[in-house]
C-alpha positions in Angstrom: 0.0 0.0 0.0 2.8 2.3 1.1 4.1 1.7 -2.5 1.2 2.3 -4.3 0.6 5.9 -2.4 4.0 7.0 -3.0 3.1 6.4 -6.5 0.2 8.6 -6.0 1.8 11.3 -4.6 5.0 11.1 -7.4 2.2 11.4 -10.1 0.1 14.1 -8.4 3.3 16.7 -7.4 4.4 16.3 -10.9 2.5 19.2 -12.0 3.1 21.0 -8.7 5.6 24.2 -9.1 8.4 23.6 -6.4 11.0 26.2 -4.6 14.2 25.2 -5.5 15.9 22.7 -3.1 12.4 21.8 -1.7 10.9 18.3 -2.6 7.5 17.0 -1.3 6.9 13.4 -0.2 4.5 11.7 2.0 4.4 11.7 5.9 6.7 9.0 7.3 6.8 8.8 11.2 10.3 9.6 11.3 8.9 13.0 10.5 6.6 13.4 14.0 10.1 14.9 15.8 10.5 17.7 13.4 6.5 18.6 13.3 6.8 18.6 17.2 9.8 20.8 17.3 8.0 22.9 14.4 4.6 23.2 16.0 6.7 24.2 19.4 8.4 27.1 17.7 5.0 28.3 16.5 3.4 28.1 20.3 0.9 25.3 19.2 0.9 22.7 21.8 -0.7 19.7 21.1 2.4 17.5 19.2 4.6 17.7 22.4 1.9 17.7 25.0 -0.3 15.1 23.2 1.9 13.2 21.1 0.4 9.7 21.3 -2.8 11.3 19.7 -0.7 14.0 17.7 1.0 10.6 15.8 -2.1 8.7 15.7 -3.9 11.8 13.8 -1.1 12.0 11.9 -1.2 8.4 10.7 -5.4 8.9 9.8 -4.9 11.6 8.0 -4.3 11.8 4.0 -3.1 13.8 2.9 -0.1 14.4 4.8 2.5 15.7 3.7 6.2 17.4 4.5 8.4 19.7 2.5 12.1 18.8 2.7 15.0 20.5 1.8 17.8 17.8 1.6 16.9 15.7 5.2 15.4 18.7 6.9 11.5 19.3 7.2 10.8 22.3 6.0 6.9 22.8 6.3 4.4 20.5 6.4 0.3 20.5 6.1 -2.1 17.7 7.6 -5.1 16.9 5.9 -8.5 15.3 5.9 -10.5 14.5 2.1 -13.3 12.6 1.6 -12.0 12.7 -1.8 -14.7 13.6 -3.9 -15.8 17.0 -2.2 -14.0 19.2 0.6 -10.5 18.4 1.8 -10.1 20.0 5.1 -6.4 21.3 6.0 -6.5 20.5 9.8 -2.4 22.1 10.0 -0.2 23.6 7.5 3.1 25.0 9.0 6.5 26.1 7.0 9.6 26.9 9.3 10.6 30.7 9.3 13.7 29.9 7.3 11.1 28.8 4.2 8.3 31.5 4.7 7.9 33.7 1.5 9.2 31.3 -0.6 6.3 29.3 -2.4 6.3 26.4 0.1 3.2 26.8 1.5 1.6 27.3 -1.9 3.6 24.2 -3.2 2.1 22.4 0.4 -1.8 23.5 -0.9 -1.1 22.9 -4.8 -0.3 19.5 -3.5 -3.1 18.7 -1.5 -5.4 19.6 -4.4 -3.3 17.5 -6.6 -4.1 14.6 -4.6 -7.8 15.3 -4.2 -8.5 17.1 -7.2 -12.2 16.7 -7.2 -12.5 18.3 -4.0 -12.6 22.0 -2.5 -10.0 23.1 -0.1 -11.4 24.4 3.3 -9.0 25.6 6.7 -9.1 28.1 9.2 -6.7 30.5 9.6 -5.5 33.7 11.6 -5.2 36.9 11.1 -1.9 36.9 10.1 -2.4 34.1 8.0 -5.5 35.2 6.3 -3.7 37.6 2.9 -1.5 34.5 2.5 -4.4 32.6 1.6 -6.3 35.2 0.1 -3.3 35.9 -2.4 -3.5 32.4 -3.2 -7.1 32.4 -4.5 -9.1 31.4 -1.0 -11.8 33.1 0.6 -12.8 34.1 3.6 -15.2 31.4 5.3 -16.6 32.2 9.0 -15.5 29.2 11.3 -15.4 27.9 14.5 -13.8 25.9 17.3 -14.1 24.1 20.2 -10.9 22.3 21.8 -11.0 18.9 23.3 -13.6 19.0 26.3 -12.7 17.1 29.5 -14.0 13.5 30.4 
């Protein structure tokens, strides 16, 4: 199976524009570390204080993905698709280093490459709303409720 989705993805990021030194691949689990220290940086909690059920969403989830520059995770985005109509972006983060660069765009064009029959819907901040409005998305009112206790 593993075979068969890299497949997938190879086919699907063949028409995806790439930064230079940046490649795209699937989420392997070797990767949880670097989304942890990642997630960390940007003050969002849950990977290091939750990891059991940070991995395990991580393993549900398609598509997930991670931008690498050589060994080195560069940004990475966690999605959920039904595959036929809305793809939801749970997490899309690029390191600092990367930001401005066209990996973020590169992350999205990706996921739409792999469910290409689907729309694209995420929530994001207000400092991450004109990034996605430059890059054809509009706003959507949303809302959230964390994880209520047992």
């Amino acid at each position: 199976m593993s075979e068969e989705r890299d497949h997938r993805v190879a086919a699907a990021l063949a028409g995806v524009a790439m930064p230079a030194g940046i490649a795209i691949r699937a989420f392997e689990e070797g990767d949880f570390p670097a989304i942890q220290d990642l997630s960390s940086a940007e003050g969002w909690p849950t990977p290091a204080t939750r990891p059991g059920e940070a991995l395990a969403a991580w393993r549900r989830s398609w598509p997930a993905l991670v931008a690498v520059e050589g060994e080195a995770v560069a940004g990475f985005v966690r999605a959920l698709s039904d595959g036929e109509v809305t793809t939801y972006v749970a997490e899309i983060l690029v390191a600092p280093a990367w930001r401005g660069r066209g990996v973020g765009r590169a992350l999205l064009d990706a996921c739409h490459a792999l469910t290409p029959h689907t729309r694209i819907d995420l929530l994001a901040t207000a400092t991450s709303g004109p990034f996605y409005a430059a890059h054809g998305f509009r706003p959507m009112p949303g809302y959230r409720r964390s994880v209520r206790p047992i």
